[in-house]
N, C-alpha and C positions, 0 to 999 in steps of 0.2 A: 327338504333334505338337509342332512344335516352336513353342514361343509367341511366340519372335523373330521367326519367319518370318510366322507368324500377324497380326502388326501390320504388318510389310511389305506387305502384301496394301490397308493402306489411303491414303492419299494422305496430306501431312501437308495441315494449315491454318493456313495464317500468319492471326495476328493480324490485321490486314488483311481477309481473308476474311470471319473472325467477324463484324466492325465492319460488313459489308457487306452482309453476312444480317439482320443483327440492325436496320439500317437501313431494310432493304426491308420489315418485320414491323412497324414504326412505321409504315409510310404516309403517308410526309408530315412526321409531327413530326421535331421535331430533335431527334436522336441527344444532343446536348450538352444541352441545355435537359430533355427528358427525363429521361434516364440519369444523368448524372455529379452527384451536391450536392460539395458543400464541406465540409469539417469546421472544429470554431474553428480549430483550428490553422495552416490552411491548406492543406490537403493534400486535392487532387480525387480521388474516390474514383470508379472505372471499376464499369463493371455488369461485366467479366469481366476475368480477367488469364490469364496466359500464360507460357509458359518464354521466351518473348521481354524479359518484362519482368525475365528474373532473370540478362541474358544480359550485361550490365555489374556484376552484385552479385557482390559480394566479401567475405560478411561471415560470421563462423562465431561464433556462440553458444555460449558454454565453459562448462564447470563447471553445468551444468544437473544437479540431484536426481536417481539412480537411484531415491527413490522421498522425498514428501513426507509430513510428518505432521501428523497431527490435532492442532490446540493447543485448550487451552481456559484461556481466563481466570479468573483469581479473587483477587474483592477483598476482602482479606484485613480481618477482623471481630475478633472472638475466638481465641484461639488454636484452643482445645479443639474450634471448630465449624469454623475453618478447616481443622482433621487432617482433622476428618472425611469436609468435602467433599472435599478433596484425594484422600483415599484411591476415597472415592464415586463421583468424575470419573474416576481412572483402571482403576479396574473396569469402568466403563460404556464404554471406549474410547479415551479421550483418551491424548494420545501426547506431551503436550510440556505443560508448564504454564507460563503466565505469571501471574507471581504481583506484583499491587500494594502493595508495603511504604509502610505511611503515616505511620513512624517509625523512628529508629535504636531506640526502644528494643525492639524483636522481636525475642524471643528464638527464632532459624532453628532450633537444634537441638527445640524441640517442637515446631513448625509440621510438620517433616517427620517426628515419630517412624509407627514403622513402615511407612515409604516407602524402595521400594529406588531410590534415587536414583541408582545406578548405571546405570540403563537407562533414564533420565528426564533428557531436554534441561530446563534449566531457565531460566526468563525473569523477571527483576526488573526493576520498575517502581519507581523511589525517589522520592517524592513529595518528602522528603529528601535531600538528596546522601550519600552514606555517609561521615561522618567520621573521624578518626583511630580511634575507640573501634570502629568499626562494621569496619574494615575487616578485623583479626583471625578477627570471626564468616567473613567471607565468603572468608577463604583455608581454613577449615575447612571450611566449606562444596564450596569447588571440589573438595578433596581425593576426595569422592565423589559427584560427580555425572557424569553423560555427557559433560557440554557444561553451561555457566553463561555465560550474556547477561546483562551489566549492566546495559544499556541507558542509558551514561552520554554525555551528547548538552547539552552544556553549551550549545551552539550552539541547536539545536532549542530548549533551555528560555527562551534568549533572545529569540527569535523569538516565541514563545507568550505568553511572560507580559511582557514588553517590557523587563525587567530582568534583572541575573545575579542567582542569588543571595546573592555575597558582591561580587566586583567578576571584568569579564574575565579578570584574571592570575589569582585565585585558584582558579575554577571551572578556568580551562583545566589551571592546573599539576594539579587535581587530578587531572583524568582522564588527562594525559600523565603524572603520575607510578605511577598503576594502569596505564597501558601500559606504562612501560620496567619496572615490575615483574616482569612479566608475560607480556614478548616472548619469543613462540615455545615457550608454550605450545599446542597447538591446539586444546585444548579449552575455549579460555579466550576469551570474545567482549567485549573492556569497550567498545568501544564502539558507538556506535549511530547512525542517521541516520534522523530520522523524515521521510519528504517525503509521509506522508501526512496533514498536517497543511496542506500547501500544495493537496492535491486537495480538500479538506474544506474549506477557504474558499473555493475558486473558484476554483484553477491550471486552464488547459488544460493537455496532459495533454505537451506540449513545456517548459511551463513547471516542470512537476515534474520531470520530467527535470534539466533545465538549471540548478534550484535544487538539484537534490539534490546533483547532482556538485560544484556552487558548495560547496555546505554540507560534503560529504566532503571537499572541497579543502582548506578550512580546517584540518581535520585532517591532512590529508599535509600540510601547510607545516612542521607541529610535529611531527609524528611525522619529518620527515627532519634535522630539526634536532634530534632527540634521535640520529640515528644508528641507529634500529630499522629490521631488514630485515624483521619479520614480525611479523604482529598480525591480531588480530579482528577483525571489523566486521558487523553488523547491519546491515539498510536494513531500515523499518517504510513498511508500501506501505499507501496507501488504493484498492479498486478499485472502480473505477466501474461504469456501466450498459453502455456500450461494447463490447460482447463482444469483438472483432476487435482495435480500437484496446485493451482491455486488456490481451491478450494481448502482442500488438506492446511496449506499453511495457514491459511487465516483460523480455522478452527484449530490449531497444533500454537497459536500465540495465544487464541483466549486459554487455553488450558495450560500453557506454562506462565503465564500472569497470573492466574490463578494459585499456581502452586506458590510463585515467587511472592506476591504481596502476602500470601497466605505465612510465609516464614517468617514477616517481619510483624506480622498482627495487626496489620492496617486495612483496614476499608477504605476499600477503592470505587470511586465512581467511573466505571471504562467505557469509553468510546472510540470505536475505531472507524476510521472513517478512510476508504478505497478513494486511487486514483488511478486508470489505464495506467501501464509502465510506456513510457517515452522511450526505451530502448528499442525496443522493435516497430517506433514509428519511423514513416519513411517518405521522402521529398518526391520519386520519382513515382508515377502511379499512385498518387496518393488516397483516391479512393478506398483503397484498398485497408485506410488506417479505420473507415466504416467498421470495416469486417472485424477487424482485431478490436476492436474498441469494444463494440458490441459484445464478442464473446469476454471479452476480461469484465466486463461490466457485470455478465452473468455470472462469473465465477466469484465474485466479490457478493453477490446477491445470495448465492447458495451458500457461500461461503461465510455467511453471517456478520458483513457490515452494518454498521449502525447509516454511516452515510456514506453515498458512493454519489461523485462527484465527475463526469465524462472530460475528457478532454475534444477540444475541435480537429475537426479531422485534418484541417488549416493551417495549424496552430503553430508549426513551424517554420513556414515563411510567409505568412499572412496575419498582418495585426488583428486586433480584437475586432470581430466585425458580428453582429447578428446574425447573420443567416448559419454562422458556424455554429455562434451558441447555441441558436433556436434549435439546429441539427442534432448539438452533442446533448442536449436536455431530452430533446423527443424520441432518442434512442433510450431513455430512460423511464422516460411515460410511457414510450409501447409498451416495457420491459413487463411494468408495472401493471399497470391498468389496460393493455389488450393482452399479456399474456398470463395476467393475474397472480403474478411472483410476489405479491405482498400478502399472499393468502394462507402462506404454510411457514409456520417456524419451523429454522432447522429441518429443513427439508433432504438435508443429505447424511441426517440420523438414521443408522440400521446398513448402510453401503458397506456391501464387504471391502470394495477397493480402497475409497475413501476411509475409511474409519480406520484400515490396515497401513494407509498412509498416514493418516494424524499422529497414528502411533510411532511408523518408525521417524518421523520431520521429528516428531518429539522430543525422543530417544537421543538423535545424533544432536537435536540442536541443544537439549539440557547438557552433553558431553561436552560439547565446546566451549558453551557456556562455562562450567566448572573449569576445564583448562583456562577460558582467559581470568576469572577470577585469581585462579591460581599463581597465574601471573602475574596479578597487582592491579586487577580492574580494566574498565573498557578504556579510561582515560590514559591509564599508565599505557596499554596497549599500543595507542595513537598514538602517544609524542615516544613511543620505541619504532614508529612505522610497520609494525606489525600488521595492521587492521589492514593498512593501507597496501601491504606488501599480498598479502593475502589476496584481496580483492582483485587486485591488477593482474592475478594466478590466473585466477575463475574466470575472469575478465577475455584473457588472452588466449582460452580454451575456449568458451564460446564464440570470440571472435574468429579462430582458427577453422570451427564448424562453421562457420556462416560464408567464410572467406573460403571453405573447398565444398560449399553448395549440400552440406551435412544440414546443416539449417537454413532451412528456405524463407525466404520472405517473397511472396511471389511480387512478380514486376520491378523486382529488384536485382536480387541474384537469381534469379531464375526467369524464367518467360518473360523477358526486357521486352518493352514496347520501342524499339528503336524509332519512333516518330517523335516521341513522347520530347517534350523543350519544356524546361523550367526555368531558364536565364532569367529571362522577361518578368519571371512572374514572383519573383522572392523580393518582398517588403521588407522581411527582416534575416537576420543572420541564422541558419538553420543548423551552424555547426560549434561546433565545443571552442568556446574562446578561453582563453588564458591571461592571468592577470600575471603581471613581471615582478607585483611587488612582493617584500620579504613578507616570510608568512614564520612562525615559529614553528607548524607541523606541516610537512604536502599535504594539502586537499583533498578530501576526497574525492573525484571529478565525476559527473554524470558524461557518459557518451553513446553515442548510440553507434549502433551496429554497423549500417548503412554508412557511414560518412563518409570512408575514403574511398569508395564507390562510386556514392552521390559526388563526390569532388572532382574526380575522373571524366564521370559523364559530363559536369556543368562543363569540364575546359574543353570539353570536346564539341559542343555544343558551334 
């Protein structure tokens, strides 16, 4: 039988229709007041969507992963115990390392002995900027690895810690000069755009958006002033609880990267590479950060990460320990290879909801975008406190929903396991510390949801 002819056989249903059924099955209530909430962002979310709704979209997601990989962290200790795990991690699965350097003086070639670094992405964190002395090691380095991420984000460290750290010219020359070194290699990624630093304080999920491109902007201004037609680039993503809306953002940044490198005429090598967002982890019931983790992992997977990277479900007051890792990796090989997520590109290609969300995250976050241009760029923004003023909006709106039980995190604000004691068991500092010294911008601060909550119950303990 023929299966064309087969659907022939049934009537279509406009939207309309639906809306009209689904009215009569309310009895009374109101379809609007019912059905539809709002998101921070602004954006009315429908109980059903339609090809009707995709019948003005125009919008095609490029360069999505024929298949992503397992990353795993590691903060690098001792030389001798860091070979080991390294070697450890990647027998267990792990498929990309990011590796936390917290000095020039590391010496890379034993970090990596007997590691074939040839079939290993690799990802540096420089706690350090790499200096003249350092930068030698790390063209030796390149020489055999996969793929080498710098992760040099002069901008981002700006933002964070509210200072550079030598002054603007000198950080930026730096990393413009490891660019034009460098151009048009493609294996070679130096730089980096963290905006999941802006989700992890409190960005709604338009404002990461609209910061991030602000913040990669800054970089195309000086990369076309050096005359480079092709380079690297990273984007470090925070994902949130959002399923839908996570998804959405991640494919609504590849297609405004797209449009934006597309304006300055540069080829770009992209890689974006997910982390769980930290905001909605949480001390008390912590199991529970399984669950969240899990689901943000998969919204990063749909959502077309290049690497996605778990955090430990621990990880806030328990140091680096094995059996966290082993945990937060093997939420990610299930993902993979028993629930065979690495099977399908672009898998959330053709979604009425989805595809109708890429569009409008798009929409609002190119709008913002243009206003902060307009206003003299993402840098001018910061040292006007703008960014910052913003964020601490968004921040204190969501915090308000969590704080009257609007947004649940269960075993937290909600279904509290009153037995539950965590005194005992915190290694490390689980909540937002502040530094006294003068800074030339306020910081941008990461903080989580949960904290003066968590603080309440510890004194009560």
């Amino acid at each position: 039988m023929n299966s064309n002819k087969l659907f022939e056989e049934f009537p279509k249903v406009s939207a309309k229709a639906w809306k009209q059924q689904i009215q009569a099955g309310l009895r009374g209530a109101d379809y609007n007041e019912s059905l539809l909430w709002g998101s921070p962002e602004g954006i009315v979310v429908k109980p059903f969507y339609s090809l009707e709704d995709l019948e003005d979209l125009n919008i095609t997601v490029s360069s999505a992963p024929e298949e992503w990989k397992v990353g795993q962290e590691i903060q690098l200790d001792a030389i001798s115990t860091a070979n080991e795990k390294i070697k450890d991690t990647l027998n267990r699965g792990a498929e990309s390392l990011l590796i936390n350097i917290p000095s020039q003086q590391v010496e890379l070639e034993g970090l990596f002995t007997g590691v074939d670094l040839t079939r290993i992405p690799l990802h540096l964190n420089f706690e350090e900027y790499p200096g003249e002395s350092f930068i030698p090691k790390l063209e030796a380095l390149q020489l055999k690895v996969a793929s080498l991420y710098l992760g040099l984000d002069p901008v981002g460290q700006f933002a964070r810690q509210g200072s550079w750290r030598g002054s603007q010219d000198e950080d930026l020359s730096l990393a413009m000069d490891i660019c034009k070194k460098h151009s048009g290699n493609e294996k070679y990624f130096p730089l980096n755009v963290d905006i999941g630093l802006y989700q992890n304080a409190g960005a709604n999920t338009v404002q990461q958006l609209a910061y991030g491109m602000a913040h990669a902007n800054e970089y195309l201004q000086l990369l076309d002033d050096l005359g480079l037609d092709t380079i690297g680039i990273s984007f470090k993503v925070a994902i949130g609880g959002n399923y839908f809306f996570e998804i959405a953002k991640l494919r609504a940044l590849r297609l405004l990267w797209s449009k934006l490198s597309e304006a300055y005429g540069i080829k770009v090598n992209f890689h974006l590479i997910a982390f769980p967002s930290k905001r909605n982890k949480v001390l008390y019931d912590y199991n529970t950060n399984l669950l969240r983790t899990s689901i943000e992992c998969l919204s990063a997977i749909v959502g077309g990460a290049d690497t996605i990277c778990n955090l430990p479900y621990d990880g806030l007051y328990h140091e680096d320990n094995e059996f966290a890792d082993r945990l937060a990796r093997n939420q990610l090989l299930i993902l993979k290879h028993e629930s065979y997520l690495d099977k399908v590109a672009n898998p959330a290609d053709g979604s009425y909801y989805i595809e109708t969300l890429t569009r409008q995250l798009s929409e609002k976050a190119l709008d913002l975008f243009k206003k902060l241009e307009k206003g003299g760029g993402f840098l001018r923004q910061l040292k006007d406190h703008q960014i910052q003023k913003k964020i601490r909006e968004s921040a204190a709106k969501e915090q308000e929903a969590f704080d009257n039980s609007a947004e649940i995190l269960v075993g937290t604000n909600k279904y509290q396991n009153p037995a539950d004691r965590m005194k005992s068991e915190i290694k490390r500092d689980p909540f937002l510390k502040t530094d006294r010294r003068k800074t030339s911008i306020e910081p941008v601060l990461e903080r989580r949801l949960s904290e003066e909550t968590e603080k309440k119950r510890l004194s009560h303990e």
